[in-house]
TORKOL-4160 file (C-alpha; in steps of 0.2 Angstrom, whole numbers, padded with zeros to 4 digits, m for minus):
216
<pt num="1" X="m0158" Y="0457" Z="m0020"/>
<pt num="2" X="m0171" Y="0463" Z="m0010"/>
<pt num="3" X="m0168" Y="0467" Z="0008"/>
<pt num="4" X="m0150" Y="0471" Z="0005"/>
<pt num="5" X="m0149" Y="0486" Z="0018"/>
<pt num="6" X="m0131" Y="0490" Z="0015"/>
<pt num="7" X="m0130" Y="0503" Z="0030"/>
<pt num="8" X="m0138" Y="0493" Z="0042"/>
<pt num="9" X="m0126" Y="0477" Z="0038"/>
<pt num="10" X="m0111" Y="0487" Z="0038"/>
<pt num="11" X="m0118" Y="0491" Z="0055"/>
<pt num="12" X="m0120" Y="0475" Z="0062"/>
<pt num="13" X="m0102" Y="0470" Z="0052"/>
<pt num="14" X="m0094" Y="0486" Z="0063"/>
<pt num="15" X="m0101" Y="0480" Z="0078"/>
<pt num="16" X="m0094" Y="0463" Z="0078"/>
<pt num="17" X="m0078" Y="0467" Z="0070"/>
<pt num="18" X="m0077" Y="0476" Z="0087"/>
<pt num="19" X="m0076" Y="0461" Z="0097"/>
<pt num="20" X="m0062" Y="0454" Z="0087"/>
<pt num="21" X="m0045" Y="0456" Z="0089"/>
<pt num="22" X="m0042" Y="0462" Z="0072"/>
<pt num="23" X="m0043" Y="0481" Z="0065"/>
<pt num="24" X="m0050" Y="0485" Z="0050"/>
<pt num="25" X="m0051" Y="0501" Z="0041"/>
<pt num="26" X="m0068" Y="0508" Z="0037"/>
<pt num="27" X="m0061" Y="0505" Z="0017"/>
<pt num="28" X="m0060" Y="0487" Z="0022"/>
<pt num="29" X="m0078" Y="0485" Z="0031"/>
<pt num="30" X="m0085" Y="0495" Z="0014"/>
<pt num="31" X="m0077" Y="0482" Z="0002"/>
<pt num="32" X="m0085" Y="0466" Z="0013"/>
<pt num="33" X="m0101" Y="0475" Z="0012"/>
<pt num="34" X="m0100" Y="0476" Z="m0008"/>
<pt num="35" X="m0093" Y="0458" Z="m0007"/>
<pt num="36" X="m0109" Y="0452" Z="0001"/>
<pt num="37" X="m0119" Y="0464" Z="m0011"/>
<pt num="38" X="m0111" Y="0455" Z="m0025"/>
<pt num="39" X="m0114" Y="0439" Z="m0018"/>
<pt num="40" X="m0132" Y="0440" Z="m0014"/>
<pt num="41" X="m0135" Y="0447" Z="m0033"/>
<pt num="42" X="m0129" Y="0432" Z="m0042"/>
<pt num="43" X="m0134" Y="0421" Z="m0028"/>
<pt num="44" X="m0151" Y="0426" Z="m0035"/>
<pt num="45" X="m0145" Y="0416" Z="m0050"/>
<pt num="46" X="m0133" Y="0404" Z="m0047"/>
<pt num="47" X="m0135" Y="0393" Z="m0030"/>
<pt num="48" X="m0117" Y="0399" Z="m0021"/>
<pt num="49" X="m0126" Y="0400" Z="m0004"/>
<pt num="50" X="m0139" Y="0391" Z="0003"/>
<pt num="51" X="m0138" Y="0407" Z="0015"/>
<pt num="52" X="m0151" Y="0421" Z="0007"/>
<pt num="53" X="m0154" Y="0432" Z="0021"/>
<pt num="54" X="m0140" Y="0446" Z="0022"/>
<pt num="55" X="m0141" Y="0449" Z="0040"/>
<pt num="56" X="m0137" Y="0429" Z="0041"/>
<pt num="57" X="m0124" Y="0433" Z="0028"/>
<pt num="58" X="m0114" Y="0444" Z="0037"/>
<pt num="59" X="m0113" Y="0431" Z="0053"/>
<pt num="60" X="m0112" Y="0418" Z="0048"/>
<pt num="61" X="m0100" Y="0420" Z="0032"/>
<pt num="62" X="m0092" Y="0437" Z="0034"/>
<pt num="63" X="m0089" Y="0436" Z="0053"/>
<pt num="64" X="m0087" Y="0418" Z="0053"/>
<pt num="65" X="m0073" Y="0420" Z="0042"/>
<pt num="66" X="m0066" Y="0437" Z="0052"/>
<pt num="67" X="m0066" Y="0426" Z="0068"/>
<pt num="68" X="m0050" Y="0414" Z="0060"/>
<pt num="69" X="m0043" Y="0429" Z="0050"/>
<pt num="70" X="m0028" Y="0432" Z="0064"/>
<pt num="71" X="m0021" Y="0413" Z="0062"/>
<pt num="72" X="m0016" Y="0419" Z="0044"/>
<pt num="73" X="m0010" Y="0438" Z="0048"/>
<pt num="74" X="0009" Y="0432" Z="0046"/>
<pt num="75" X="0005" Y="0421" Z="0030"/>
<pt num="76" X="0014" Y="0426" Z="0015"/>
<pt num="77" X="0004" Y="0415" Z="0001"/>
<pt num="78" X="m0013" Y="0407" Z="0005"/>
<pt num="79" X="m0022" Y="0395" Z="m0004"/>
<pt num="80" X="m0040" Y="0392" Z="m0001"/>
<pt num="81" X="m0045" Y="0377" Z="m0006"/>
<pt num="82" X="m0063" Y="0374" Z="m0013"/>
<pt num="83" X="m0066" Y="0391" Z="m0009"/>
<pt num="84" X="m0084" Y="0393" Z="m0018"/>
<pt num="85" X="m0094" Y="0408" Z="m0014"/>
<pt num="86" X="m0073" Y="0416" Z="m0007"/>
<pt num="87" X="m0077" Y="0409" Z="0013"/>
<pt num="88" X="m0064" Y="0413" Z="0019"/>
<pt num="89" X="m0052" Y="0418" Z="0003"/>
<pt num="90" X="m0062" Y="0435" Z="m0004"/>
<pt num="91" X="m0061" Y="0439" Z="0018"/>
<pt num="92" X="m0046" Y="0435" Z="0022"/>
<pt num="93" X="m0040" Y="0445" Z="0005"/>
<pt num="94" X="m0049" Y="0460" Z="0009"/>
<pt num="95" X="m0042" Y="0461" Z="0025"/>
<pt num="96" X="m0026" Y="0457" Z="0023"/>
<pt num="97" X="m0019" Y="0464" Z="0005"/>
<pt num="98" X="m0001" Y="0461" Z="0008"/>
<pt num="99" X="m0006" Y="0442" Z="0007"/>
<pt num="100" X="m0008" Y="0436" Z="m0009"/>
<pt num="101" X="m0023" Y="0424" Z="m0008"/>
<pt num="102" X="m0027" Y="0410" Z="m0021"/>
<pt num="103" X="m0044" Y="0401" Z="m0021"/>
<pt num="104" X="m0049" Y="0386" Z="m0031"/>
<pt num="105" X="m0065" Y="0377" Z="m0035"/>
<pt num="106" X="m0071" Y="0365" Z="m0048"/>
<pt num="107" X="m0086" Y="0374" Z="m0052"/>
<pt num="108" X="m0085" Y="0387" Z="m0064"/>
<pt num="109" X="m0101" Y="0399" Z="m0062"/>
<pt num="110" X="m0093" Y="0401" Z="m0041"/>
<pt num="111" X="m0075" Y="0405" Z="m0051"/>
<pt num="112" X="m0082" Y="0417" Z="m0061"/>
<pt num="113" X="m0092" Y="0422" Z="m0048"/>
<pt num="114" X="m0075" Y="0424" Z="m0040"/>
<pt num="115" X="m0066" Y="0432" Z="m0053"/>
<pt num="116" X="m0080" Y="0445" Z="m0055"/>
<pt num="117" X="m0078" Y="0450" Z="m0036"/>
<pt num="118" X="m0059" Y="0450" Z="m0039"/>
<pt num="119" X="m0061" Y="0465" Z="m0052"/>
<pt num="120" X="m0077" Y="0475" Z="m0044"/>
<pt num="121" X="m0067" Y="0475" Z="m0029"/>
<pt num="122" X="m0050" Y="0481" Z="m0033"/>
<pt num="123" X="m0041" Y="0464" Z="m0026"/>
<pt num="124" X="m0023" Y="0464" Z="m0033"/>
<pt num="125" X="m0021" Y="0449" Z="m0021"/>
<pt num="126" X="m0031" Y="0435" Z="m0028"/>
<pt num="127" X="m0030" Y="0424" Z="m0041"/>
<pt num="128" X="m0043" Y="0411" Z="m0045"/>
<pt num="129" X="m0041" Y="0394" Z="m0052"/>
<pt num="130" X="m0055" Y="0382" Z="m0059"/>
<pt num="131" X="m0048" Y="0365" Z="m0055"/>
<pt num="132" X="m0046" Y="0348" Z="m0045"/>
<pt num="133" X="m0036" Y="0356" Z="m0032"/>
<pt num="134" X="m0024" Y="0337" Z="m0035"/>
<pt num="135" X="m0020" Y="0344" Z="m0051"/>
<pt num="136" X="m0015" Y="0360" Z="m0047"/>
<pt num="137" X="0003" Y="0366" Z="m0051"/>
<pt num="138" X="0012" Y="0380" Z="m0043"/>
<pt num="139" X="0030" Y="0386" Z="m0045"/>
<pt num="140" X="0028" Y="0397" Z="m0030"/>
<pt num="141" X="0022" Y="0382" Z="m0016"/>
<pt num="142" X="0009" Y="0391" Z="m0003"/>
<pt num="143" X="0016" Y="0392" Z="0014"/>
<pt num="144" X="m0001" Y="0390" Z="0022"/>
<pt num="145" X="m0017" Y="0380" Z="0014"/>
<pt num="146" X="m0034" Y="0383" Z="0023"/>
<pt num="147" X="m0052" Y="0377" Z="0018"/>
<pt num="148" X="m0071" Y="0379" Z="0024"/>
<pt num="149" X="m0080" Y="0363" Z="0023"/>
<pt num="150" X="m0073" Y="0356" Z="0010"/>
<pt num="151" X="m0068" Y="0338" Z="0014"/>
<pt num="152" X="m0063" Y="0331" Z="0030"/>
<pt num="153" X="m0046" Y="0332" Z="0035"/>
<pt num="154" X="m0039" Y="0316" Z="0027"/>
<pt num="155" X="m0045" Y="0320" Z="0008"/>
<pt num="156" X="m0039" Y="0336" Z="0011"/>
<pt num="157" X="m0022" Y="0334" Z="0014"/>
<pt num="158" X="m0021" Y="0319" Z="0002"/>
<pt num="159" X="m0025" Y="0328" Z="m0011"/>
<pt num="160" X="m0016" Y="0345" Z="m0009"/>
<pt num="161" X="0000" Y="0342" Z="0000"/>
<pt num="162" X="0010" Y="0344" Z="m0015"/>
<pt num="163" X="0007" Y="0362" Z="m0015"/>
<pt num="164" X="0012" Y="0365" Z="0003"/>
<pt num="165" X="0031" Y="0375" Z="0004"/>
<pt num="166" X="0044" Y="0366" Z="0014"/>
<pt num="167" X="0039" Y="0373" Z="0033"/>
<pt num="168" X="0021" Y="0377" Z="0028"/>
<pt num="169" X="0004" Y="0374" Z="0038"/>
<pt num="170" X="m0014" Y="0369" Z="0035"/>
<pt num="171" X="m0026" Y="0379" Z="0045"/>
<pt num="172" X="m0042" Y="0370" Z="0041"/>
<pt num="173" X="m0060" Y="0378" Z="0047"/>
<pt num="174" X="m0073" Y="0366" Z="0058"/>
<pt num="175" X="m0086" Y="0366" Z="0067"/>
<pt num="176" X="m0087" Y="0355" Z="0081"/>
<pt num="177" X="m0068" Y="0347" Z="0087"/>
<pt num="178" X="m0068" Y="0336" Z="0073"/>
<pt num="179" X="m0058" Y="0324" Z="0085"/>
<pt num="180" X="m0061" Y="0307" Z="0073"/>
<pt num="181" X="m0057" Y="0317" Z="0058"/>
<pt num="182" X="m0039" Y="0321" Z="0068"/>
<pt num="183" X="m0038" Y="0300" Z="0071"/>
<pt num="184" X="m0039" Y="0299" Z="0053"/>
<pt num="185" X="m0024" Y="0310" Z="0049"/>
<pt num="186" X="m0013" Y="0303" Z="0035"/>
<pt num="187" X="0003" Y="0296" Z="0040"/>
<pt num="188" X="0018" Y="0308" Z="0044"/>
<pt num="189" X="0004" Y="0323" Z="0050"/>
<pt num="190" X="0001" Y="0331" Z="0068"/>
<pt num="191" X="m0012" Y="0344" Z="0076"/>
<pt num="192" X="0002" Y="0357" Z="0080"/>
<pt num="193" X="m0014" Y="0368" Z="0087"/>
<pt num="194" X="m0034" Y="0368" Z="0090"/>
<pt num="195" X="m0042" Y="0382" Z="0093"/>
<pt num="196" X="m0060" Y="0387" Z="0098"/>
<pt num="197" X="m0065" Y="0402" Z="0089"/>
<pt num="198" X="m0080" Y="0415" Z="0094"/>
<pt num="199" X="m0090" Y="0421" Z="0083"/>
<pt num="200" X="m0100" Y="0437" Z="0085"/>
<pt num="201" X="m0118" Y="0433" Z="0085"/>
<pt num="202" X="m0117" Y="0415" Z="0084"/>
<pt num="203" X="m0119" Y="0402" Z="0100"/>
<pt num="204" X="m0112" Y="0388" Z="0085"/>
<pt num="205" X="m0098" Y="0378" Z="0088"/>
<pt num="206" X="m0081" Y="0385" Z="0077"/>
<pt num="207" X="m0061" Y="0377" Z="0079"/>
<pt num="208" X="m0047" Y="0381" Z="0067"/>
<pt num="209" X="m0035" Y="0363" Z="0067"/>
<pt num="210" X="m0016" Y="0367" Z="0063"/>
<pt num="211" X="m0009" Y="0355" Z="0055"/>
<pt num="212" X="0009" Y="0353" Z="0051"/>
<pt num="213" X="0020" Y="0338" Z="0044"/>
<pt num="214" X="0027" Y="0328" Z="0058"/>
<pt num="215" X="0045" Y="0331" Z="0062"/>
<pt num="216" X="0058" Y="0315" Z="0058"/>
């Protein structure tokens, strides 16, 4: 884990949290900084990033991820869906603990991995499943379902829909407008919203797509 300089990341984390219209407490930025330690440390090992430099790291996964964190500030329930390394789950739960987060992936070295941030960190808001996120049951339906380059849009409301609440929205993570993606929506779905996201230190390309069943 060399060149982990956790000062100077929390540094450049500080200073583009401050173009964001989100507040964070300095707990919360400390937590994200030991998120990333954790993650670079069994990174080391096991491939959860292709990402190895930190500085990177905090742009373009912890930042990135801050940038969609207000779409989900009135989110009750959250399901990350093929969550891997936590982009944007472990974030979004770290900022917003009230939230219970749940995060899924197949692989189970990025849900130990998960799990293993889970208890260093404190987070009484996660829970982690290893699973086909189609063979996932809940009792308690997840009000809103995100992912971040997981599938496109058509596989991934196919194969999760059943655990979307009555009323609930998928906020799904892209890069560029991912307009034929949107053409391909399965039947009885709408783009309620897309929105162009800003991210600190990055000239990329980043919408959140809001997607809701269509109204009969």
């Amino acid at each position: 884990m060399s060149g982990f300089d956790a000062v100077a990341l929390r540094a450049l984390l500080a200073e583009g949290v401050q173009a964001l219209p989100l507040t964070l407490r300095d707990a919360q930025l400390d937590q994200m900084i030991a998120y990333l330690a954790l993650l670079s440390k069994w990174n080391s090992v096991y491939n959860l990033t292709s990402i190895r430099d930190p500085r990177e790291m905090v742009r373009q996964h912890v930042l990135d991820s801050l940038s969609a964190a207000p779409a989900f500030k009135n989110a009750r329930n959250v399901l990350d869906v093929g969550a891997g390394g936590g982009l944007p789950g472990m974030i979004l739960a770290i900022a917003y603990p009230d939230i219970r987060i749940s995060m899924i992936d197949t692989v189970s070295k990025k849900t130990a991995f998960l799990n293993q941030a889970k208890t260093e960190l404190g987070l009484r808001n996660v829970t982690v499943y290893t699973n086909h996120v189609e063979s996932l049951q809940v009792v308690d339906k997840f009000d809103v379902i995100t992912s971040r380059a997981f599938s496109e849009l058509h596989n991934f409301i196919n194969w999760s829909e059943h655990l979307l609440a009555d009323g609930g929205i998928y906020i799904a993570m892209k890069g560029v407008s991912p307009d034929q993606e949107i053409e391909r929506l399965p039947q009885g779905w709408q783009v309620q919203a897309l929105q162009p996201l800003s991210v600190p230190g990055m000239a990329a390309e980043r919408h959140l797509v809001f997607i809701q069943r269509t109204h009969v």
